[in-house]
C-alpha positions in Angstrom: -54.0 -5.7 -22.6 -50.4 -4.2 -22.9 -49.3 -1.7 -19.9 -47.4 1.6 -20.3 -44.0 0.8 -18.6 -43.5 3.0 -16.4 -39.4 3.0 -16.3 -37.1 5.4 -18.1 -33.7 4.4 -19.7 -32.5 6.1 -16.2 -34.0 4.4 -13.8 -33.7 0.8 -15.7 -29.4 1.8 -16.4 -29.1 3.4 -12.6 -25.8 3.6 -11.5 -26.1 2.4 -7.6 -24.0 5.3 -5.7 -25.1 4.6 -2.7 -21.3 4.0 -1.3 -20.8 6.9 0.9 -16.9 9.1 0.4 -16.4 8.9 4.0 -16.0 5.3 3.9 -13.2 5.6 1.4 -11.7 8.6 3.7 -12.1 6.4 7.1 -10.5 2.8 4.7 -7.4 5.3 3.6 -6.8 6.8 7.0 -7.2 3.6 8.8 -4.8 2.0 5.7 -2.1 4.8 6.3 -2.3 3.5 10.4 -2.3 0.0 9.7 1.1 0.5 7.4 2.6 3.0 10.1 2.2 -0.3 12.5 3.4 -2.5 9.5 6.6 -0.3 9.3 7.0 0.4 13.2 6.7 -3.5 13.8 9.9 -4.2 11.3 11.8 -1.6 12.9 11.5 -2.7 16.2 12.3 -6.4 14.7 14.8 -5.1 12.3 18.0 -3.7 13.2 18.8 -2.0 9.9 15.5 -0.5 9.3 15.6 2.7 11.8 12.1 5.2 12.4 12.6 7.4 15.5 8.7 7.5 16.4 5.1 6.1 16.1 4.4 9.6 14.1 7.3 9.3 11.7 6.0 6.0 10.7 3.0 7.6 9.7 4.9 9.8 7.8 7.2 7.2 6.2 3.4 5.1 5.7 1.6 8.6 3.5 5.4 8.3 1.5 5.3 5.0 0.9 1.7 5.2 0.1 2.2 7.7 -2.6 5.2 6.1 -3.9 3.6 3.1 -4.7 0.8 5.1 -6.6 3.2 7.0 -8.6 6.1 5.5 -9.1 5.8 1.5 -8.4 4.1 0.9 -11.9 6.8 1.8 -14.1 9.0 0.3 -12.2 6.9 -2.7 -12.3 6.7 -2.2 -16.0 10.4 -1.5 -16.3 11.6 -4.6 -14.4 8.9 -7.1 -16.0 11.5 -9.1 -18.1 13.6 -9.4 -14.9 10.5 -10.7 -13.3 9.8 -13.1 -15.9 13.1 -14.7 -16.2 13.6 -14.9 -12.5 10.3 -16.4 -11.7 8.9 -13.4 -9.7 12.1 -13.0 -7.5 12.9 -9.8 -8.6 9.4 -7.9 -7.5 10.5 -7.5 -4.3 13.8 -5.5 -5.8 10.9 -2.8 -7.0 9.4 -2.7 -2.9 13.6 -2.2 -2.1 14.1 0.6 -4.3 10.8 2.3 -3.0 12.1 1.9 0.6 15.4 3.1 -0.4 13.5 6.8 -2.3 11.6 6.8 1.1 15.1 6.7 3.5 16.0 9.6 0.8 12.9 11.5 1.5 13.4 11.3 5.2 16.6 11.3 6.1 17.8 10.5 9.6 14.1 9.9 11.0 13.7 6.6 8.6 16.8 4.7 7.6 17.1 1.7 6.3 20.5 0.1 5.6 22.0 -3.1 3.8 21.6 -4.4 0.3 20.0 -8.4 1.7 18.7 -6.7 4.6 16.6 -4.3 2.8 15.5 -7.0 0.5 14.4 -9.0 3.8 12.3 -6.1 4.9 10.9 -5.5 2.0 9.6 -9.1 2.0 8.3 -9.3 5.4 6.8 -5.6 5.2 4.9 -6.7 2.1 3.6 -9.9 3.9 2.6 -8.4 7.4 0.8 -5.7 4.9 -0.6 -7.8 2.8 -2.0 -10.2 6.4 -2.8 -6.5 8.4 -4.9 -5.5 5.4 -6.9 -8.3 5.2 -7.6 -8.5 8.6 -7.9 -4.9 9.7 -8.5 -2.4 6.8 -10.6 -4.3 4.2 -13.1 -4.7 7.2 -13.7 -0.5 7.1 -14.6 -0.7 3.4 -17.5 -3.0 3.6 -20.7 -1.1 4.6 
């Protein structure tokens, strides 16, 4: 009448790990390229953003990358009342002051210069970003 069940606490609470670490590794390089081309397009469309080369891009892109893990959440955190009395205006402040640690960082090979410019960048580098990763990188995690 009743059946012995044959499944286990395991096998019915099976974590699926079937998502491979290579397509993580292959989403992050092709992310790092996708941002070098983000940040070489706004230099060759922005006069007061400078990189000398396609490689220093990817450079300035592994910076900016880290940077934004590290250090973009407390700033976040820190400028939150700004951003709440200003309606989100201030957010893209936080992208400035990450762009302005990276010209730091590099020196001559990425400069960026001007307090409105810098803010302009920081706007359109987010966007074209925001558009590239939709279209290019998020298509590399899917498997």
């Amino acid at each position: 009448m009743w059946r012995k069940c044959s499944l286990t606490k395991a096998k019915l609470y099976k974590i699926d790990n079937r998502r491979n670490n290579s397509i993580d590794a292959i989403q992050f390089v092709v992310g790092i390229v996708v941002y070098a081309l983000v940040l070489y397009i706004a230099s060759s469309l922005f006069r007061n953003l400078h990189i000398e080369n396609f490689w220093y891009a990817i450079i300035a892109a592994l910076i900016l990358s880290a940077l934004n893990y590290t250090i973009k959440p407390i700033l976040i955190y820190w400028t939150l009342p700004l951003s709440i009395v200003t309606y989100g205006i201030a957010y893209p402040i936080v992208n400035m002051i990450i762009l302005k640690i990276c010209d730091l960082l590099m020196s001559s090979s990425f400069e960026i210069s001007g307090f409105i410019h810098t803010f302009i960048i920081a706007v359109f580098i987010s966007a074209l970003k925001i558009i590239f990763d939709r279209l290019i990188t998020n298509k590399f995690g899917r498997g």
